[in-house]
N, C-alpha and C positions, 0 to 999 in steps of 0.2 A: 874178214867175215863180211858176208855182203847184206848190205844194208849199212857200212859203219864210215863208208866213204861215197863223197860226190862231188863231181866235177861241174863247177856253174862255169858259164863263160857267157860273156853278152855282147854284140856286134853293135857300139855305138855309131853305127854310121845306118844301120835298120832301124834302128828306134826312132818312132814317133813321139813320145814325149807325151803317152797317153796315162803314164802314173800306174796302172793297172799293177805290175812289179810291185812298188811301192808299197800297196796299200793291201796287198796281198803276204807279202814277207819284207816289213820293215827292220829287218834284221839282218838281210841279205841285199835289198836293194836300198838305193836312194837315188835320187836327181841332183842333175845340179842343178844350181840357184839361175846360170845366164841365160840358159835353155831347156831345161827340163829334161835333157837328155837319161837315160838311164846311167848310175854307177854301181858299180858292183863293189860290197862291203864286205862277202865275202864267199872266196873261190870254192871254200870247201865247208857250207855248212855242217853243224852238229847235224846228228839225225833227228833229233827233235824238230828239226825244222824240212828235211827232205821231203813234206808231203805239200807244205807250203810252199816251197821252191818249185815242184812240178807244177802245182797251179797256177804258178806266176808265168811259168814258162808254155805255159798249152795258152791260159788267158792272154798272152802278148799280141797286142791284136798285128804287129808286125814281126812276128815269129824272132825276134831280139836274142831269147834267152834259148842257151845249151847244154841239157843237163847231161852229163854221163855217169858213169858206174852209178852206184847204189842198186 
């Protein structure tokens, strides 16, 4: 059913370490601690959270994050 899956993916070698992810879907992203790199927490959020994941991912000021289906 669509809307019930999504594919995140994040290109830690694009990310600037601007947190924007983070503070938008702390459910989904985090940083590491040595760099602030983005990490990904996880690949296939609940839908509860699919509206917060595209914000994170349009907000990326280095286009990092890739959402698909949903």
């Amino acid at each position: 059913m669509k809307g019930d899956i999504m594919d995140v993916e994040v290109d830690q070698h694009a990310c600037v370490g601007s947190g924007q992810c983070l503070l938008t879907a702390p459910e989904v992203f985090d940083q590491r601690d040595s760099d602030a790199i983005v990490e990904l927490l996880d690949a296939h959020p609940p839908p509860a959270q699919h509206e917060k994941v595209r914000r994170a991912a349009t907000g990326c000021p280095a286009t990092a994050i890739t959402v698909s289906g949903d």
